[in-house]
C-alpha positions as CSV (number, residue, x, y, z in Angstrom):
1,X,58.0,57.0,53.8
2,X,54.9,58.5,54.7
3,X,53.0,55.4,53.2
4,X,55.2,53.2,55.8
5,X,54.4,55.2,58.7
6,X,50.5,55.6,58.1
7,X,50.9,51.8,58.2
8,X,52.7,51.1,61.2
9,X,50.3,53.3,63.2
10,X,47.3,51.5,61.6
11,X,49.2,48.1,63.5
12,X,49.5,49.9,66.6
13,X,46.0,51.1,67.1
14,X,45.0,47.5,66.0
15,X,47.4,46.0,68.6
16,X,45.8,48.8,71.1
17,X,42.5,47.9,70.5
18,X,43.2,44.0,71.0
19,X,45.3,44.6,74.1
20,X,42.0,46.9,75.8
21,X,39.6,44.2,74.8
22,X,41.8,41.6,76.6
23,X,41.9,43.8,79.5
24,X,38.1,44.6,79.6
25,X,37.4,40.9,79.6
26,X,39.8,39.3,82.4
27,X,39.2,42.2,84.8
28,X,35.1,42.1,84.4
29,X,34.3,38.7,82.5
30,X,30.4,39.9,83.2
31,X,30.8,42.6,80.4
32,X,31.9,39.9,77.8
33,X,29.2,40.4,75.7
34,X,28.7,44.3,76.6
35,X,32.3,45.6,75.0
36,X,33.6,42.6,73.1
37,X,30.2,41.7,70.8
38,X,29.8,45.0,69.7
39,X,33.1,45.6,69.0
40,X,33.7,42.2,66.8
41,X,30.3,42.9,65.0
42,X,32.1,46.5,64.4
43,X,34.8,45.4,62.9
44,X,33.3,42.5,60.7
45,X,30.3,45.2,59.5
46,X,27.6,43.6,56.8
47,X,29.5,40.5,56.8
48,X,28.1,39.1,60.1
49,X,24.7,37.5,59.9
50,X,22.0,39.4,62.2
51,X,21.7,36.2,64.4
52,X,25.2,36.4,65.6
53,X,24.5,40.1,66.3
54,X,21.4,39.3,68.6
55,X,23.1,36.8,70.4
C-alpha cells in the first residue's frame, strides 16, 4: 500500500507543478521564458541539447 500511495503523491506534485506553470504564464506572459525554460530544461536534465538551453 505504501508503494501505491508514494505514487499517487508523485502524480499530484506533477499535476501541481503543471497547474503553477500554467498559472505563471497566462497571468505574466513576459516571464515565459524566466519560470517555464528553466523549469522544462530541469525536468529533461542532460537530455536537452545546450542550444535549446541558451535560447
Amino acid at each position: 500500500m505504501k508503494g501505491n500511495e508514494i505514487e499517487e503523491l508523485e502524480v499530484s506534485f506533477i499535476l501541481d507543478s503543471a497547474t503553477f506553470i500554467k498559472a505563471t504564464v497566462s497571468s505574466n506572459p513576459s516571464s515565459r521564458t524566466g519560470h517555464v525554460a528553466p523549469f522544462v530544461g530541469f525536468q529533461r536534465g542532460s537530455t536537452t541539447p545546450p542550444s535549446v538551453k541558451r535560447e
